[in-house]
N, C-alpha and C positions, 0 to 999 in steps of 0.2 A: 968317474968324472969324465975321460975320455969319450965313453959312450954316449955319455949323457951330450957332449958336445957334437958327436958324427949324427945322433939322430936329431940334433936342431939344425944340422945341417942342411939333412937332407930334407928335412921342412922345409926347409929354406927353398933348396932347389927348387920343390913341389912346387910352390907356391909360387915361383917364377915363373916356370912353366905354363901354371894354369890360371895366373892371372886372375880378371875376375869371374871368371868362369869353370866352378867347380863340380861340373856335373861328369856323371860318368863317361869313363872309356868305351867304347864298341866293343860289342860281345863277338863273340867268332864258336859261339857252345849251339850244338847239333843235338840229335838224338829226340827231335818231335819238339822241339822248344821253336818258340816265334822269336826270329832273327831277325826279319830282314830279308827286303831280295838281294842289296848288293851288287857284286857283278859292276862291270861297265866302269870310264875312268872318267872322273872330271873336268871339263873343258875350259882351261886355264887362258881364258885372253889376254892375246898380245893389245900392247898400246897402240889406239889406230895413231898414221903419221898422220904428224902434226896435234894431235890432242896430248891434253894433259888431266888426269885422273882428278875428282874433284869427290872427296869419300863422305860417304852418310851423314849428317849430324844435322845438329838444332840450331834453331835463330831467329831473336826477338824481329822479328820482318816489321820493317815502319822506319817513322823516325820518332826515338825515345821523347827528343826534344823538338817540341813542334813548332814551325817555322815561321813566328810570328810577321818576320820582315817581310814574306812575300804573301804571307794571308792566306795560306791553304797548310789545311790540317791532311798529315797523311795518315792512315790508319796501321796499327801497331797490333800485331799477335804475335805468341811463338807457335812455332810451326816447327816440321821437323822432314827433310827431304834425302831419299835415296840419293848413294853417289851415283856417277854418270861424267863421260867423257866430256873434254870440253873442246874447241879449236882454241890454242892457246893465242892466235891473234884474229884478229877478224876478217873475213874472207876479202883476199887483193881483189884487184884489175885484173890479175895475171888468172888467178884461178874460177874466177867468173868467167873470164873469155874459153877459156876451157870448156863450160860447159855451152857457150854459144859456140863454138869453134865446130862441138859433138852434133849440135843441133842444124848447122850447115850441113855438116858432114852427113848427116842421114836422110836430110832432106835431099841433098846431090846423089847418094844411090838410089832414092827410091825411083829417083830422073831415069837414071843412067838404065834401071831395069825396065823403067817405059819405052812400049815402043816406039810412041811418039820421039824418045831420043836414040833409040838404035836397037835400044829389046836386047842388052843384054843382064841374061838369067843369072848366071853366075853372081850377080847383087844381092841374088834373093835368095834364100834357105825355103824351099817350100818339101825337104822329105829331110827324115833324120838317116841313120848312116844305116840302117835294114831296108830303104826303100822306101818305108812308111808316108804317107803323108802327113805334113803339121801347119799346123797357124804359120804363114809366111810372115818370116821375119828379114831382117837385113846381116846380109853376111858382112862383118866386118874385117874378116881374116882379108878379103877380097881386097887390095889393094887399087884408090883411084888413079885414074891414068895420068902419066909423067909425060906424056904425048897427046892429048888426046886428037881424036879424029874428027871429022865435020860433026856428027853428031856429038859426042860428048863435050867436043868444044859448046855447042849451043846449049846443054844440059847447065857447064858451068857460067855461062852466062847470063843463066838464067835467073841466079841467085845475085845477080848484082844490077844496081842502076845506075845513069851517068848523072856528076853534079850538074844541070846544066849552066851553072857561070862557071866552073871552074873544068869541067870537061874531066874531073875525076872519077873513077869506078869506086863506089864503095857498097859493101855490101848492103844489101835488101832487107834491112832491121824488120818489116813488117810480116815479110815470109818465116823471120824465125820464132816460130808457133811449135810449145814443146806439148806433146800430150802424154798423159800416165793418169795409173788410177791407183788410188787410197780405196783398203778396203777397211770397212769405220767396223770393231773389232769390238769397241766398246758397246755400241747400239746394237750390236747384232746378240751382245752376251748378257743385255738386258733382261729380266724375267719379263718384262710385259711383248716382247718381240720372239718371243718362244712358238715355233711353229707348231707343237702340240698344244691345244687351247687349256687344257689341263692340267701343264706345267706353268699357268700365267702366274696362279695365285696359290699358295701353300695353306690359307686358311681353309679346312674342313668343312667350315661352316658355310660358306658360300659355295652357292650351285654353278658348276659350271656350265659356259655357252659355250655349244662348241659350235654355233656359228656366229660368233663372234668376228667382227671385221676389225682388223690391229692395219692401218693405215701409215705408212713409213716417208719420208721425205729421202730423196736420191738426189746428187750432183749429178748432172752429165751434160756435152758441151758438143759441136759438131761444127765445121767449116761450112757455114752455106755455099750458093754458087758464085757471089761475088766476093767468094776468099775473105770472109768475116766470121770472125770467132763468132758463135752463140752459144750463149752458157744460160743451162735452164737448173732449176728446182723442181719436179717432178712428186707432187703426192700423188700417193698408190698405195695397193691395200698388197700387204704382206704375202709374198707367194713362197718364197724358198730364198737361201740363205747369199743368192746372189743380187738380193735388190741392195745387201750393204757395201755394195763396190761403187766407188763414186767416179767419175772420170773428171778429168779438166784436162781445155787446152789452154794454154797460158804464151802471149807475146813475152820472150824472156831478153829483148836487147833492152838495157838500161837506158832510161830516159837522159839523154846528155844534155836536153837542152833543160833541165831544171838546175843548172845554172846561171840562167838568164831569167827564170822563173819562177825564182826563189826570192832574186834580189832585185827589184826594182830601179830602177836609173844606177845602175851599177857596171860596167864594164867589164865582163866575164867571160869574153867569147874565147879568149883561150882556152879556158878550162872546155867548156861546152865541144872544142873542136879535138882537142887533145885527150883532157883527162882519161878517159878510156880507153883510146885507141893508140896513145904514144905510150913504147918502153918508159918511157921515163919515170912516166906513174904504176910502173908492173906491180911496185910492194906495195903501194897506198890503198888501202882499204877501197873497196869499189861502193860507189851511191848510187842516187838514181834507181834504183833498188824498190819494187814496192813490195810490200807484206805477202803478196800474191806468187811473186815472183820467186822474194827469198825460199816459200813454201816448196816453189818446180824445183828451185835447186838442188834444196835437201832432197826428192823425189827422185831427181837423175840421180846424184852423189852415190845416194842406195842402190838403185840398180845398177850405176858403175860399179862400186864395189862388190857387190853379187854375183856377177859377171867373170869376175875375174877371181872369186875364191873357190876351193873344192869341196869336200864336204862337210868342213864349219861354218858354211855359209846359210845352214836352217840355227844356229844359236845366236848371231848378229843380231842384234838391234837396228833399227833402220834410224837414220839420220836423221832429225828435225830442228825444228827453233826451240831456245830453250822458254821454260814457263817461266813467268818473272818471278816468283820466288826460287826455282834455280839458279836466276840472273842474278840475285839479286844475295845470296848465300854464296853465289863463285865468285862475287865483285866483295864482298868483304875480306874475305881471306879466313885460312885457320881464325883468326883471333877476333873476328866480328868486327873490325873497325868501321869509321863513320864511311872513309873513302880508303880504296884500296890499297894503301899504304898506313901506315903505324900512328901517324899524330895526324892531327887537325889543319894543318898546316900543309900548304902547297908547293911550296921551299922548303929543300934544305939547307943544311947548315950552311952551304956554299954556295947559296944563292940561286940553284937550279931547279927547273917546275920539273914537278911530277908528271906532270898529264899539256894534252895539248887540249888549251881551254881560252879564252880567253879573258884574260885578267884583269884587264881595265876597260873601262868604255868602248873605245875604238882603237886602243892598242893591239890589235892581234898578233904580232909581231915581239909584242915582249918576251914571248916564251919558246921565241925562236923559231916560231912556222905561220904563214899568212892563213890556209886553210888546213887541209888534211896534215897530216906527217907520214913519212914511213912506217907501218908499222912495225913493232917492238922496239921502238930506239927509246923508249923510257924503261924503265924496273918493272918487271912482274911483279905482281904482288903475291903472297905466301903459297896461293894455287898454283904457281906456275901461269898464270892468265896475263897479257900483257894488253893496254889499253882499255883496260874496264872503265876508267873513269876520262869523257872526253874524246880529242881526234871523231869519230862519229857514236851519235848514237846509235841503240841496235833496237833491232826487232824483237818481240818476243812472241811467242806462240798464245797469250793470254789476252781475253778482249777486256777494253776497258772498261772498268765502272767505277765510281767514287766512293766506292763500299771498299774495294780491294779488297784485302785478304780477309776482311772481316766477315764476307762471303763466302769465304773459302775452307775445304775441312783443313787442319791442321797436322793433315798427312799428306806429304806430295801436294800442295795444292794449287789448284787451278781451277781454271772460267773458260772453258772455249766455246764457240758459237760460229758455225759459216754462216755467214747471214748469205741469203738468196737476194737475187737481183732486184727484186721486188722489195725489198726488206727499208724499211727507211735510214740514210745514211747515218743516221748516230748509232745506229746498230752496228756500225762496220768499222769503229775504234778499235786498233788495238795497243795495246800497252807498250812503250820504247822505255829505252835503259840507258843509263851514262852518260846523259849528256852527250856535248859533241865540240868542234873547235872554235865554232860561235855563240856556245853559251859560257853564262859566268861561274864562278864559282861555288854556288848554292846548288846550281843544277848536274853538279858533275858528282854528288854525293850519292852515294851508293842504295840509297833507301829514295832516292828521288823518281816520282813520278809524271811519267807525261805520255803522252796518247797522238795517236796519227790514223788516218784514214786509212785501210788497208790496201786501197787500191793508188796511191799519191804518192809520187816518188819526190825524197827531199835531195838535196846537195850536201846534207848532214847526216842522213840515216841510212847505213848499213846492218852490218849480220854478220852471228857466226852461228854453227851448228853445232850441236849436242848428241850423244848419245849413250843411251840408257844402258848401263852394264848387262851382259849378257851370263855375268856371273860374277859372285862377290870376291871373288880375288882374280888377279891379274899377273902377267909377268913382268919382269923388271925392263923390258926392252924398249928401249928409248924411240920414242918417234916425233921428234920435235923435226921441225922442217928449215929453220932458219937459221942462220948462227945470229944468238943475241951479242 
């Protein structure tokens, strides 16, 4: 009886252990048997600061119950999406300026190493540490000057205008032009973009041409000479694996006056004059924000973070906008809910809103904030995500269409499209999320959909960034950045 008890024990244990997955142990048996290479050790990521883990799983994407009050039907599949980091609030004032701050910053040595401002070299990296020479780039160890002399005085003057009513210096928002390049990884791994003509088609049966023309579309963009961005689309026929590197330059200071250009006879020029550039607003989510823009950001974010890691920095993921069924499975939570919190209901039991939304007509003020709020001063919802529903909406990486996911495969899925300059503007929707602090309650619901031009920057719509696990488990190390 005894025994009979210790081995349903140790069932027991077994089956704790192994859960639902009953498959074999790893072999370690030699002697001419097929093992395995083995070797080498798993590369266990840390939690980037400030994100919070958002794990694997399924979700009927839509809304169940369609929205008769405001007369649009949204489209409903289940889909099923990889985890992936998330920023657990939405990118501040404070950490936008940051990346405008980097972009002065580079623009002022590249001054500093003209000779037109004094020609000093020291700005510039043009050999690595054998002598060698390389792609000149900017030495940032190089510290700018805390004195500077007649010439670098004029280099940093250069980046600023004067108001003329008001006789203030402020910086030169049209000079900060960030440029990088996307190399499109997906187009390039396509079969019909296969530089042997051989490998286009795997049917037998068909002869191949091996002079076949495979014609590709290219982004790339360049400062003419009156200091204006042009950004082209480029067809050309397929020569080698770098016509899939796409360039952009992108104007990245946030539009402040779409405060005043959002709202008609409306009074706003505080916000327009402050909002971005006063401490005050450091944690409030930043706007003014276009889809264009959010894209440079995540762009710099990456190669800030590259930059400064050693050699785990080939298994990183690179930083982006999430796709809106990402958006849209991290704003439910564990438990699938309508809006990111537990019941249907925008109060709880003691009378406090969930989200900064606005609740009645022209009450915006009931919920205790006129526009933005600080970010996280409401409850995360079960993700660890704070402000999913409301305070602003956000970007998504996904173009709009009225089909939604019903387009889409039902793995990971998504729609993306750079629409070219040429391209007619309804091409150039993409899909926003959450709602914001001037819509109602309908619109803060987590399956709610709505669309924005990608080049239009609202006083509602912001961004946060994503990123795709570099491997399916992680360490326990905390990196949240705020105290809630």
């Amino acid at each position: 009886m005894k025994n009979s008890i210790v081995i349903a024990a140790l069932i027991c244990v077994a089956t704790l252990f192994t859960g639902c997955f009953g498959g074999k142990m790893a072999t370690t048996s030699r002697g001419g048997e097929l093992t395995g290479t083995g070797g080498g050790r798993g590369f266990s990521e840390p939690t980037p600061f400030g994100m919070t883990l958002v794990k694997k799983g399924f979700l009927k994407m839509g809304l169940e119950r369609q929205d008769s009050l405001w007369g649009k039907q949204t489209p409903v599949k289940e889909i099923s999406v990889d985890g992936f980091w998330m920023d657990d609030t939405e990118i501040t004032n404070s950490e936008y300026r940051q990346f405008v701050y980097w972009v002065r910053d580079s623009i002022l040595r590249t001054r500093l190493a003209d000779p037109s401002y004094g020609g000093d070299e020291s700005y510039m990296i043009t050999e690595d540490k054998n002598g060698d020479p390389v792609t000149p780039h900017l030495n940032w160890k190089k510290a700018l000057p805390r004195k500077p002399n007649e010439d670098e005085q004029r280099a940093i003057e250069s980046l600023y205008v004067t108001n003329p009513v008001t006789g203030e210096k402020m910086l030169d928002a049209s000079q900060m032009n960030y440029r990088y390049e996307i190399y499109d990884y997906v187009t390039a791994a396509k079969r019909r973009n296969r530089l042997n003509p051989s490998e286009r088609n795997l049917n037998t049966d068909v002869q191949v041409n091996p002079d076949e023309v495979v014609m590709i579309s290219k982004d790339t963009a360049y400062i003419d000479d009156e200091g204006r961005i042009v950004r082209q689309t480029i067809n050309r026929q397929l020569t080698g694996p770098w016509d899939f590197l796409n360039t952009y330059i992108v104007n990245v200071y946030p539009d402040t006056t779409c405060w005043v250009n959002d709202f008609q006879n409306s009074d706003n020029e505080t916000y327009m004059r402050l909002y971005f550039s006063s401490p005050t607003y450091n944690e409030y989510p930043v706007v003014g924000v276009t889809w264009e823009q959010a894209n440079a950001f995540c762009a710099w974010r990456t190669d800030y973070l590259l930059k400064g890691l050693g050699g785990v920095a080939k298994y990183i993921q690179r930083y982006r906008l999430p796709t809106e069924a990402e958006w849209e499975y991290a704003a439910r939570g564990k438990e699938g809910n309508e809006f990111p919190w537990e019941n249907r209901d925008v109060k709880n039991d003691r009378g406090c809103f969930y989200a900064n939304f606005k609740p009645d007509r022209g009450n915006y003020t009931q919920d205790g904030n006129l526009i933005t709020s600080r970010v996280g001063i409401y409850s995360a919802n079960s993700n660890g995500l704070y402000d999913m529903a409301g305070n602003v909406a956000e970007w998504t990486s996904t173009i709009y269409t009225e089909a939604g996911v019903t387009a889409m495969n039902d793995l990971n899925p998504q729609l993306s499209y750079n629409a070219a300059i040429e391209d007619p503007y309804k091409m150039k929707k993409k899909s926003v999320r959450g709602g914001s602090w001037k819509d109602p309650e309908s619109y803060i619901r987590s399956a709610w959909r709505t669309w924005e031009y990608q080049n239009q920057p609202r006083s509602y719509i912001g961004f946060r960034c994503v990123r795709s696990l570099a491997s399916t488990t992680s360490s326990k190390q905390k990196g949240s950045k705020k105290k809630k």
